[in-house]
C-alpha positions as CSV (number, residue, x, y, z in Angstrom):
1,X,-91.1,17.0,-218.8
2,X,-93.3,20.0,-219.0
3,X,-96.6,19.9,-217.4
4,X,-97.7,18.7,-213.8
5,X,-99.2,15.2,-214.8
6,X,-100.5,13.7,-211.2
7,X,-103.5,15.2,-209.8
8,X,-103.8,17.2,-206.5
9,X,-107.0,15.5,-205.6
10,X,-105.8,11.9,-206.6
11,X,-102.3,11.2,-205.8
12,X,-101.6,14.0,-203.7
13,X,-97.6,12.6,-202.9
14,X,-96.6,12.8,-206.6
15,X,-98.2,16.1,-207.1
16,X,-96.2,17.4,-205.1
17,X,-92.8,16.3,-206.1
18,X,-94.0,17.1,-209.4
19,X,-94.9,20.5,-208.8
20,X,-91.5,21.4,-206.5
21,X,-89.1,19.1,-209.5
22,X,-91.0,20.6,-212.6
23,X,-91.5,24.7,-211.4
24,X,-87.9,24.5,-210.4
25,X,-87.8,24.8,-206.8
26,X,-86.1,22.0,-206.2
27,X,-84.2,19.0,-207.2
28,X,-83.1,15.7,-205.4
29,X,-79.6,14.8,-204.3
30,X,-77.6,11.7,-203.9
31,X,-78.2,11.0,-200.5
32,X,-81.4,10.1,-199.3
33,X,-83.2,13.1,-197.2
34,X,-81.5,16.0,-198.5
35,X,-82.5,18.3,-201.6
36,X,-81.1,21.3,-203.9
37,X,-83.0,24.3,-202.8
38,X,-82.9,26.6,-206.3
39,X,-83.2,30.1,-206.7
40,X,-86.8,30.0,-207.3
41,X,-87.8,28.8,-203.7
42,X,-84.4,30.6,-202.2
43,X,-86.2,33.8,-203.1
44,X,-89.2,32.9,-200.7
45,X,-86.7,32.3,-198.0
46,X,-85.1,34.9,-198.6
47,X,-88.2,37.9,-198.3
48,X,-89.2,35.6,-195.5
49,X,-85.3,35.8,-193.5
50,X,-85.6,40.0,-194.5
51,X,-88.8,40.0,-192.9
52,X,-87.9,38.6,-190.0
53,X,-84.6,40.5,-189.5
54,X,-85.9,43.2,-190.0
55,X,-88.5,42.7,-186.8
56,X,-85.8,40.6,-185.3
57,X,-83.8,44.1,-185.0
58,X,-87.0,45.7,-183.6
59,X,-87.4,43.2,-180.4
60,X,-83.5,43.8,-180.1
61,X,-82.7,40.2,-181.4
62,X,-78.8,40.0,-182.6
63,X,-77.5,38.2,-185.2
64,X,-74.7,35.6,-184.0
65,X,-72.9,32.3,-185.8
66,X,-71.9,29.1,-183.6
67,X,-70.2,26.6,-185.0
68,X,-71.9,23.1,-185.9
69,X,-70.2,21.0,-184.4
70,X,-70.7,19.6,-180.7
71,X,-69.2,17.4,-178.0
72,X,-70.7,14.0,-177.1
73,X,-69.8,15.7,-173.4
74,X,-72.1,18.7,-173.9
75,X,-74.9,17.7,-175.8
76,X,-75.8,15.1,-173.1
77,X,-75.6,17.9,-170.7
78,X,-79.5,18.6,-170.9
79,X,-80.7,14.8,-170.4
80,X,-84.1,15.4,-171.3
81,X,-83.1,17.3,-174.6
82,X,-80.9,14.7,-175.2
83,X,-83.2,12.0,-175.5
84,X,-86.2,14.0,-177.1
85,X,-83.5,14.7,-180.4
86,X,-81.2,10.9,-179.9
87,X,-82.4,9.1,-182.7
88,X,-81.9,12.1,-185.0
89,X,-78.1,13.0,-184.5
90,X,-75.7,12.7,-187.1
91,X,-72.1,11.6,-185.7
92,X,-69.0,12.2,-187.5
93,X,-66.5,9.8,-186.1
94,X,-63.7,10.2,-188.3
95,X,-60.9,12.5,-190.1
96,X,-59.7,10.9,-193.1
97,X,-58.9,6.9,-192.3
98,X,-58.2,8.0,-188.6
99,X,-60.8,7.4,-185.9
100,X,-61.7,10.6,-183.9
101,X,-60.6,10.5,-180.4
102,X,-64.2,11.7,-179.1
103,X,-67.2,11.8,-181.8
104,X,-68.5,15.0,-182.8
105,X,-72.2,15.5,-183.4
106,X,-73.6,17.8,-185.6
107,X,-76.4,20.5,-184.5
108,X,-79.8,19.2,-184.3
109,X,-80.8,22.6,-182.7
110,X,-78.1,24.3,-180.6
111,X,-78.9,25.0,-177.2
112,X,-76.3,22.7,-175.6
113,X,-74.0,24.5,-178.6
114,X,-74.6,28.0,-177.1
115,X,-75.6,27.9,-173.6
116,X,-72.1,26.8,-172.0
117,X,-71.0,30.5,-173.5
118,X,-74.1,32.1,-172.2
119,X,-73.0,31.0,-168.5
120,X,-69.2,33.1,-169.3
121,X,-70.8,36.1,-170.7
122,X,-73.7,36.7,-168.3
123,X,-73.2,37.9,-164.5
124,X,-75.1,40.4,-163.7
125,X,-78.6,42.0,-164.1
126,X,-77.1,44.1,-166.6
127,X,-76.1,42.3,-168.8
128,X,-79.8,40.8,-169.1
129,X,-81.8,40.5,-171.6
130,X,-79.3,38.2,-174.1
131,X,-81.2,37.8,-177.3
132,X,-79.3,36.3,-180.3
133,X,-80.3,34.3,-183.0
134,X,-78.9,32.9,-185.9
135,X,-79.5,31.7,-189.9
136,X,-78.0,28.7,-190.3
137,X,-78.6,24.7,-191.5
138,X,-78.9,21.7,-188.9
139,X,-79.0,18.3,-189.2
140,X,-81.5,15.7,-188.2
141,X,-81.0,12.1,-189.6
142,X,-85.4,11.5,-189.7
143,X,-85.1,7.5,-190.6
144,X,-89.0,8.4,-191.6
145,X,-90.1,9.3,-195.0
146,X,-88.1,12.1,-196.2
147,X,-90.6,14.8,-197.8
148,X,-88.6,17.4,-199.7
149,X,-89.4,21.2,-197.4
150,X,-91.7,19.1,-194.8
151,X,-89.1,16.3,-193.7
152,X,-85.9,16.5,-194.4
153,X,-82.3,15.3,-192.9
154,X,-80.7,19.0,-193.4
155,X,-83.0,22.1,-193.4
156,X,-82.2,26.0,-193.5
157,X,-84.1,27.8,-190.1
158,X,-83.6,30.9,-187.9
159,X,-83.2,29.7,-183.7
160,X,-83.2,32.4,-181.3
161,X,-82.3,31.8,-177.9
162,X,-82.7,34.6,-175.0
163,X,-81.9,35.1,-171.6
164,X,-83.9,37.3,-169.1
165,X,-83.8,38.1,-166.0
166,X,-87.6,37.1,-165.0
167,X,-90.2,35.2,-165.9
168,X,-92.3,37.6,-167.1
169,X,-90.5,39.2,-169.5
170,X,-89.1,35.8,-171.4
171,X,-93.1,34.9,-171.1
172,X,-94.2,38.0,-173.1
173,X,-91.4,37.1,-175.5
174,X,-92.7,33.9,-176.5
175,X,-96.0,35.1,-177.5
176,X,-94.7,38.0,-179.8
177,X,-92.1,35.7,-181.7
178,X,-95.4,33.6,-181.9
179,X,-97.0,36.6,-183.4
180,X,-93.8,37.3,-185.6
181,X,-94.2,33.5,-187.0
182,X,-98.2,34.1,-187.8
183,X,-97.6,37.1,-189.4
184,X,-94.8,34.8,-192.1
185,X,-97.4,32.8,-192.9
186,X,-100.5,35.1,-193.0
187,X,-99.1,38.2,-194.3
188,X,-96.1,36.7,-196.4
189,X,-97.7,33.1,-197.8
190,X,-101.2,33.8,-197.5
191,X,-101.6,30.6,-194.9
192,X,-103.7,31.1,-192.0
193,X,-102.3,29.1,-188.7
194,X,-104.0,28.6,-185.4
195,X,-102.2,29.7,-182.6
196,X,-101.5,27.5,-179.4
197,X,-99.8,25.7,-176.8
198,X,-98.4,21.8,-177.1
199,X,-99.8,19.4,-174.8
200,X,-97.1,18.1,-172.0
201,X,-96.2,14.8,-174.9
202,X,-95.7,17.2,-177.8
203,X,-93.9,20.3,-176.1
204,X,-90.0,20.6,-176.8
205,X,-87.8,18.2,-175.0
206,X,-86.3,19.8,-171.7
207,X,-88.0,23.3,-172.2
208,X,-91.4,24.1,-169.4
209,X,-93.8,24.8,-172.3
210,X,-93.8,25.0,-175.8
211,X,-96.3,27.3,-178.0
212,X,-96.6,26.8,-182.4
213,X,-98.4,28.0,-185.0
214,X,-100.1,25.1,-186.8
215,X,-101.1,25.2,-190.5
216,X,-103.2,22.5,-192.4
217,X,-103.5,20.9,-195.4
218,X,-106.6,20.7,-197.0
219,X,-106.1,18.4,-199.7
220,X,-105.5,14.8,-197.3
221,X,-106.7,16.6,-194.4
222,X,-103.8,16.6,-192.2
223,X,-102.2,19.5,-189.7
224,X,-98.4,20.4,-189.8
225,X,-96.5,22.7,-187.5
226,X,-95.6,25.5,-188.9
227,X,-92.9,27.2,-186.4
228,X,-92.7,27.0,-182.5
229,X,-91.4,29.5,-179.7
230,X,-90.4,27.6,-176.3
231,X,-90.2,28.9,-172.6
232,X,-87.6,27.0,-171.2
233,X,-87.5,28.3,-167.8
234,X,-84.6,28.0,-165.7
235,X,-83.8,24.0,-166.9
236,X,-81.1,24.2,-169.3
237,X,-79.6,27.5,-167.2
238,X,-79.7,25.2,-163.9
239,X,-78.0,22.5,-166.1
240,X,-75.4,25.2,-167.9
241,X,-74.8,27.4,-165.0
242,X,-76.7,30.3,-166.3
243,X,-76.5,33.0,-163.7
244,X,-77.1,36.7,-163.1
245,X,-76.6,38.9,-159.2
246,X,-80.1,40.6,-159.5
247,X,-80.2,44.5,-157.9
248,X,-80.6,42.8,-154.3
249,X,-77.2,41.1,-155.2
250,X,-78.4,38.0,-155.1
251,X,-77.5,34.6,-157.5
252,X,-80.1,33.3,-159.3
253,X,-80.6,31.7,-162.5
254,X,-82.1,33.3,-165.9
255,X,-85.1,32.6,-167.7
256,X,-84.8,31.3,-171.4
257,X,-86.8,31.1,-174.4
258,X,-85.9,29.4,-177.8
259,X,-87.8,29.6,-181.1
260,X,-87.5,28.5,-184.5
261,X,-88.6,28.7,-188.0
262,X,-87.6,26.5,-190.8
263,X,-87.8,25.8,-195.0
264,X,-90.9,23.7,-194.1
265,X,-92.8,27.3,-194.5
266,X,-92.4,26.9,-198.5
267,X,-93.6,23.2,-198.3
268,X,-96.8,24.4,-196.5
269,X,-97.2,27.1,-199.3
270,X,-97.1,24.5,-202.0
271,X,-99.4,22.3,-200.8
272,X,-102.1,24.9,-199.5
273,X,-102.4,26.6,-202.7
274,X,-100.9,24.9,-205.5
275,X,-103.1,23.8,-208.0
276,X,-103.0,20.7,-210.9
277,X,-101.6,23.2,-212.8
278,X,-98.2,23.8,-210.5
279,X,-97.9,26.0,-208.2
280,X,-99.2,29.7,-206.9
281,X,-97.4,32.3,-205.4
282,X,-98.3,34.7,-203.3
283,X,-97.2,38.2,-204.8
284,X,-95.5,38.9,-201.3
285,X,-93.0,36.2,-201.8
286,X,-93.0,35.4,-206.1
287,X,-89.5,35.6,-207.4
288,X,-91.0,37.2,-210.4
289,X,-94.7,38.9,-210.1
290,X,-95.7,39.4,-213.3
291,X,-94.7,37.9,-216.5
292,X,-95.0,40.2,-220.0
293,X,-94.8,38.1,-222.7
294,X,-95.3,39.2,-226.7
295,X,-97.7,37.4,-228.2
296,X,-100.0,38.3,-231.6
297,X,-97.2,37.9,-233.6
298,X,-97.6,35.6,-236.9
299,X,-96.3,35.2,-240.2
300,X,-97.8,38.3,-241.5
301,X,-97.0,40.6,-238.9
302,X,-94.1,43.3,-240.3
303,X,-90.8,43.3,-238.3
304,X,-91.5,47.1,-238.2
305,X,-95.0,46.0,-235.6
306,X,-92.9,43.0,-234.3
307,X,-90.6,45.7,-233.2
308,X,-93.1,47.6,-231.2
309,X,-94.5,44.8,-229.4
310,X,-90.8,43.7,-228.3
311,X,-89.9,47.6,-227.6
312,X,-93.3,48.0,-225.4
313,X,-92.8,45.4,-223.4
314,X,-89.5,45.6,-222.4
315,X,-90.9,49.4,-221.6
316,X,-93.1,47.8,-219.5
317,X,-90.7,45.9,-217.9
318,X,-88.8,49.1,-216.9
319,X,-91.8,50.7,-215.8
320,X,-93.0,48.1,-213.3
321,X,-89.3,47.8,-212.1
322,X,-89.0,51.3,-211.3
323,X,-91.9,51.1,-209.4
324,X,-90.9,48.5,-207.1
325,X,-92.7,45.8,-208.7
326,X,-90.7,42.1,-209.9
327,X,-91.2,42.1,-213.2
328,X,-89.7,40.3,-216.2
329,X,-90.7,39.8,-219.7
330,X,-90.2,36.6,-222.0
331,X,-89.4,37.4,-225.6
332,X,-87.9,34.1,-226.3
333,X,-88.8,33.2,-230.0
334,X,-88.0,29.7,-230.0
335,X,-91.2,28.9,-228.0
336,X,-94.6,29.9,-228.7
337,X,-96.9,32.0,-226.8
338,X,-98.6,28.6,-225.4
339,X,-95.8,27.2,-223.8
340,X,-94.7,30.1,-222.4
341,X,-98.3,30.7,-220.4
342,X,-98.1,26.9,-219.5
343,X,-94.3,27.5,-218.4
344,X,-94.8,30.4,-216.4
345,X,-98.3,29.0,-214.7
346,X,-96.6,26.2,-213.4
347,X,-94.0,28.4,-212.2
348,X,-97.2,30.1,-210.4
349,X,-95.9,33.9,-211.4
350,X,-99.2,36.0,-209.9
351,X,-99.8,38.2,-213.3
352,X,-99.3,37.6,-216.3
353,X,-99.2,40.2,-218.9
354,X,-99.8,39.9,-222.8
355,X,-98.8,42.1,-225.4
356,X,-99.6,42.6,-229.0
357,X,-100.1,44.6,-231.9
358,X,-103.7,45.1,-231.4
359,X,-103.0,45.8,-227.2
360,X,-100.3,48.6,-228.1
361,X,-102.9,50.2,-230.6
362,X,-105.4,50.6,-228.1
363,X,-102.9,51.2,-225.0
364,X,-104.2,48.3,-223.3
365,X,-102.9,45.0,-222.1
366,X,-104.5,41.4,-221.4
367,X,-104.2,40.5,-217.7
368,X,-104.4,36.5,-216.3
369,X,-104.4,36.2,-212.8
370,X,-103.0,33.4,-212.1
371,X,-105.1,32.0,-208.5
372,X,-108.1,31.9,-210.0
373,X,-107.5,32.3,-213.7
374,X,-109.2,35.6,-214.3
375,X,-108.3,37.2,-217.3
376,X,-109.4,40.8,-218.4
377,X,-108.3,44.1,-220.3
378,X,-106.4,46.4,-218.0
379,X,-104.9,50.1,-219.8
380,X,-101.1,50.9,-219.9
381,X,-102.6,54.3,-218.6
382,X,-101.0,54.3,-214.7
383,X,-99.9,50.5,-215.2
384,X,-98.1,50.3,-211.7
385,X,-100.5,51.4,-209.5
386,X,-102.9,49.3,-211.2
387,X,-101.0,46.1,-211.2
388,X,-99.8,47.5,-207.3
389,X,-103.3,47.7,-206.5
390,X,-103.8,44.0,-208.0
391,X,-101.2,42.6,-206.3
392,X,-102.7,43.3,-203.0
393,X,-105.9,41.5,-203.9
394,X,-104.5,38.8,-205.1
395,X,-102.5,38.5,-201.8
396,X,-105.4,39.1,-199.0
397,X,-108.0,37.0,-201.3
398,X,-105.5,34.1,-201.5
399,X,-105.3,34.2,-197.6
400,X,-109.0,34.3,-197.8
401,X,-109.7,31.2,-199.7
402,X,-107.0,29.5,-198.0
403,X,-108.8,30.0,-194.6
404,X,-112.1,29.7,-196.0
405,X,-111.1,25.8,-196.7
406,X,-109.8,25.4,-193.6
407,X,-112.5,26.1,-191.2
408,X,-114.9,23.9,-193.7
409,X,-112.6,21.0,-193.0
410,X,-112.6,22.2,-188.7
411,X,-114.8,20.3,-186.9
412,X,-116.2,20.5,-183.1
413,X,-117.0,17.2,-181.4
414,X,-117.6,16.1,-178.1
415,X,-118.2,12.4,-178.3
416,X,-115.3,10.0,-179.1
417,X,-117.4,8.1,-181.8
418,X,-117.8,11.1,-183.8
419,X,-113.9,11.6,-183.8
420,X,-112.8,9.3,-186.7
421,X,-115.6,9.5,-188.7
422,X,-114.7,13.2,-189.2
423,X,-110.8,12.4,-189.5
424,X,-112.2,10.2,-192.5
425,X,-113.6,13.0,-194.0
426,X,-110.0,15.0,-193.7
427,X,-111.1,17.4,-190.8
428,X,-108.8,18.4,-188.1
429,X,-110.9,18.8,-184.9
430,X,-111.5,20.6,-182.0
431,X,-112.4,18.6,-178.9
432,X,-112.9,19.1,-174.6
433,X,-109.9,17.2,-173.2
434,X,-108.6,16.7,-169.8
435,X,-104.9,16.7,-171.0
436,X,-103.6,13.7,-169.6
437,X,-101.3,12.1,-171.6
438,X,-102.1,8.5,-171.4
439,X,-105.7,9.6,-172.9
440,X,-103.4,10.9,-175.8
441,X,-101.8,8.0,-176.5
442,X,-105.4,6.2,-176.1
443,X,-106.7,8.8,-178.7
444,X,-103.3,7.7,-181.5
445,X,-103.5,4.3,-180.8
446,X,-107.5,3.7,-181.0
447,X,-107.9,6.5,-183.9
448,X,-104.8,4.8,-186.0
449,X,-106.5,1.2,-185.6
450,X,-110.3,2.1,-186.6
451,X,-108.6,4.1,-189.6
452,X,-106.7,1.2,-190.6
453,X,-109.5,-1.5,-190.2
454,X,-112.3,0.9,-191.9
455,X,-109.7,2.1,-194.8
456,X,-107.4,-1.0,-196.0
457,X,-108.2,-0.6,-199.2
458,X,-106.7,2.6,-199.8
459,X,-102.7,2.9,-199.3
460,X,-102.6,6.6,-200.2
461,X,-104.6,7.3,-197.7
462,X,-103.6,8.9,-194.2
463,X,-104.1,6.6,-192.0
464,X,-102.3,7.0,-188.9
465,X,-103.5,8.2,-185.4
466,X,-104.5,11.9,-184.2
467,X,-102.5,13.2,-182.5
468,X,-102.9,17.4,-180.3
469,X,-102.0,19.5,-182.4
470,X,-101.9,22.3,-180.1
471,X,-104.6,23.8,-177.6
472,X,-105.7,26.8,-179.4
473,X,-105.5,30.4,-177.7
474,X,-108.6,31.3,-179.1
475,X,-110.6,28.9,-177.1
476,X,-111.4,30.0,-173.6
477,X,-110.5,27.4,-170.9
478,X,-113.2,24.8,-169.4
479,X,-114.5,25.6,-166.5
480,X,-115.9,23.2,-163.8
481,X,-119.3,24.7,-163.6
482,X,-119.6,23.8,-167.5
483,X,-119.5,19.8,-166.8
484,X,-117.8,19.2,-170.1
485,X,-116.2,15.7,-170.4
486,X,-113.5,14.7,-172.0
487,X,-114.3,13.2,-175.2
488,X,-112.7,9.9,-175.2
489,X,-111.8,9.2,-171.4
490,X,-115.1,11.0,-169.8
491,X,-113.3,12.7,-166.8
492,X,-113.4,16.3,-166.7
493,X,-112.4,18.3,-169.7
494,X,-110.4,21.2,-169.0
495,X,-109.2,22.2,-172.4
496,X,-110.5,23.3,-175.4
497,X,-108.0,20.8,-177.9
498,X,-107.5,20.6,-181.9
499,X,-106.6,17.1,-183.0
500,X,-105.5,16.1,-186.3
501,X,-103.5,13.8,-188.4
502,X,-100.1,15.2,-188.8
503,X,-97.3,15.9,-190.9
C-alpha cells in the first residue's frame, strides 16, 4: 500500500509501523522481536557510526571485535550484572541434535566478554588508559512488547569500555562520551535530549553511577533513553582482576567506564518528527536530500522539450553531486508526477525539486520543503550553495521545533497531586525529590493505579507508572536552607528530578 493511512495523533502505535514498513526502513521477520534494517535507515546509522568514529579517534578510542559468545562461568562473574540483564539472555544449548556440554550465552552487553582479557593485557601504569570500543549486534530476549528500533531482541550499537588509572580521568570521560551522544541526536537527528544522572534503581547493573541522555516523545507524552555512559569504578576490575603497579609501584585496581549507543536513535527520529504524511529527515542524516523530479510534461509537449527537461535535471543531479550534496532525480515515466511527490514525502527526502518546460525557460526551479511544506521559486543561478544554504535551515529549524514541543509538554511541580494530572496531559516533569528509592517505587505504583482508574476507557493510552528519568545536569542541587520537600513523600528534597512515562 502507498500512503500512511493511521494518524499520528490517533493511533499513534500503527503510525508508526506504517511509516517505518511503507518508507522502507524496515520490514518484519519470522521471529518475533527482530526486524530487517534496509538501506534506507542503514544510511542513518551509518553517518551516525562515521560520526562517532571519527570523534571516537579523537578521545583515542580503538576499534576492537570480541566474539559473541560467552561462558555460563564468566558471565556470572559480575553478580550484580548478572541479575540486572538474567531475564534477557539468549542460551544456545545445542550443536546440531547434540546437547552442549556447558551452555553458551550470547552478548547482552560485553563486559564479562572483555574484561577477563583486560586483566592479561594490563600491568602497569603504562599501559593505562585502555579505551576500545566496538560496532557490533547483541542480543536481549525482551519478553515485552517488541517495538521495531525502540525494543527489540537483537539491535546494532557501539559499547566502549575503558580502563584508567584514576578516578578522575574515567570521570571526565563519562561526561564527554555524554557530550558525544547529545551531539548524535542534536546535531545529526535534530532531537534535543536532557542530560543527566540515573537514580540508584535505574543506573546500570553493577557499575557506581550511570549518566543518559533522554529524548521524549511528544505525540503520547512519554520519555525514552536515548544512549547512556556508565562509571563503573573499580567493581567489575575487583571482580576480573583488573590491575595496574602505579609510579609508587604499588597494585591497585583500574577505574572503568562503559557506554553505549544503539539503533533505538532512528526510532526516536521517527516518532519526534514524522508527520501523517510518513516520515522527515533531517538533511544531516537523509539517504537522499533532494529529490528532482520532471514534471510539466503532457501530451502536447514535443520530445525535442521533453528532452531538455530530462537532460536538465539529470544536470542538476551532477551538479548538486559534485558539490557534495545527496542528490537523485526520478524520471520514471510509468508514474505520474503525483505519486512520485507522495512517494518521495513519505520517504521524508528534505527537498524536493521540480522541473519543467516553463522552469528551464526561466532558469528557475520549484522548491518543496519537505518539514513544513513550504514551496517557492528558487534560480538554477548558484543552485548548490543555495540548496547548501537550505539544508542548514532546514536542519537547525527542525531541532528548533522539535525542542520547542518539548519544553511545552515539561512541567515543574512540587506537590504530588499535581503529578498525574500533568502525566494525563502527556508532560514529562520536573520534581524536588529526596532520591530514596522506596519513594520511587511509591511514585510507579500510586501514578500507574490513579492512571488506570481515571483512564479505563482508553486502551491506547499510556497508562503505566512514572518512573526518573534521569536528574538533569542543568538543575542546580537543593540545598537545605531552601526547605524544599519532596513531592510525594515530604522529607527533604535534595534533587532537582524529571519524571516521565517511559519507553
Amino acid at each position: 500500500k502507498i500512503g500512511i493511512e493511521s494518524k499520528k495523533e490517533e493511533d499513534f502505535p500503527n503510525w508508526y509501523r506504517q511509516v517505518l514498513v511503507r518508507s522502507e526502513m524496515l520490514d518484519y521477520y519470522d521471529v518475533s522481536g527482530c526486524y530487517i534494517i534496509r538501506p534506507w535507515a542503514n544510511r542513518i546509522w551509518k553517518e551516525i557510526q562515521n560520526f562517532l568514529s571519527e570523534e571516537f579517534e579523537k578521545l583515542g578510542v580503538e576499534d576492537c571485535y570480541f566474539p559473541m559468545f560467552v561462558t555460563k562461568k564468566v558471565l556470572e562473574r559480575e553478580k550484580d550484572h548478572v541479575e540486572g540483564f538474567a531475564p534477557e539472555v539468549a542460551w544456545v544449548t545445542k550443536a546440531g541434535t547434540n546437547d552442549l556440554a556447558e551452555p553458551i550465552a550470547i552478548r547482552p552487553t560485553s563486559e564479562t566478554v572483555m574484561y577477563p582479557y583486560y586483566a592479561n593485557w594490563i600491568r602497569s601504569h603504562r599501559d593505562l588508559p585502555l579505551r576500545l570500543n566496538q560496532w557490533c549486534n547483541v542480543v536481549r530476549w525482551e519478553f515485552k512488547n517488541p517495538q521495531p528500533f525502540l525494543r527489540t531482541r537483537e539491535f546494532l550499537w557501539q559499547e566502549g569500555h575503558t580502563a584508567f588509572a584514576n578516578k578522575k580521568e574515567a570521570d571526565e570521560e563519562v561526561l564527554a562520551i555524554l557530550d558525544l551522544y547529545r551531539r548524535v541526536y542534536e546535531e545529526l537527528l535534530a532531537v534535543p535530549v536532557i542530560l543527566g544522572k540515573k537514580s540508584e534503581k535505574e543506573k546500570f547493573a553493577g557499575g557506581d553511577y550511570t549518566t543518559t541522555c533522554e529524548g521524549f516523545i511528544p505525540a503520547v507524552g512519554r520519555g525514552i533513553q536515548g544512549a547512556t555512559s556508565h562509571h563503573l569504578g573499580q567493581n567489575f576490575a575487583k571482580m576480573f582482576g583488573i590491575e595496574c603497579e602505579n609510579e609508587s609501584k604499588e597494585k591497585q585496581f583500574v577505574y572503568q567506564n562503559s557506554w553505549g549507543i544503539t539503533t533505538r536513535t532512528i526510532g526516536v527520529m521517527v516518532m519526534v518528527h514524522g508527520d501523517n504524511k510518513g516520515l522527515v529527515l533531517p538533511p544531516r542524516v537523509a539517504s537522499k536530500q533532494v529529490i528532482i523530479i520532471p514534471c510539466g510534461i503532457n501530451a502536447k509537449t514535443t520530445d525535442e522539450d521533453r528532452q531538455k527537461v530530462y537532460d536538465k535535471v539529470e544536470e542538476l543531479v551532477k551538479t548538486l553531486k559534485a558539490s557534495g550534496i545527496r542528490a537523485e532525480s526520478d524520471c520514471r515515466d510509468v508514474y505520474t508526477s503525483g505519486w512520485k511527490y507522495n512517494h518521495w514525502e513519505m520517504k521524508g527526502v528534505p527537498i524536493r525539486l521540480e522541473v519543467g518546460p516553463r522552469d528551464i525557460a526561466s532558469n528557475e526551479a520549484r522548491c518543496v520543503l519537505r518539514y513544513n511544506g513550504e514551496k517557492k521559486q528558487i534560480s538554477l543561478e548558484n543552485i548548490s550553495e543555495t540548496i547548501k544554504k537550505q539544508l542548514d535551515e532546514i536542519q537547525a529549524d527542525m531541532l528548533r521545533i522539535a525542542k520547542e514541543q518539548r519544553d511545552s509538554q515539561l512541567k515543574r511541580v512540587t506537590k504530588w497531586e499535581d503529578f498525574v494530572p500533568n502525566l494525563d496531559k502527556k508532560c514529562i516533569i520536573l520534581t524536588p525529590w529526596c532520591q530514596e528509592t522506596k519513594c520511587e517505587e511509591e511514585v510507579k505504583e500510586q501514578s500507574a493505579s490513579i492512571a488506570l482508574a481515571d483512564q479505563p476507557e482508553d486502551e491506547k493510552a499510556p497508562s503505566m507508572g512514572a518512573k526518573t528519568l534521569c536528574m538533569p545536569f542543568s538543575e542546580p542541587d537543593i540545598q537545605e536552607s531552601e526547605g524544599l520537600k519532596c513531592f510525594h513523600c515530604g522529607k527533604p528534597a535534595t534533587k532537582w528530578t524529571l519524571w516521565g512515562r517511559s519507553y
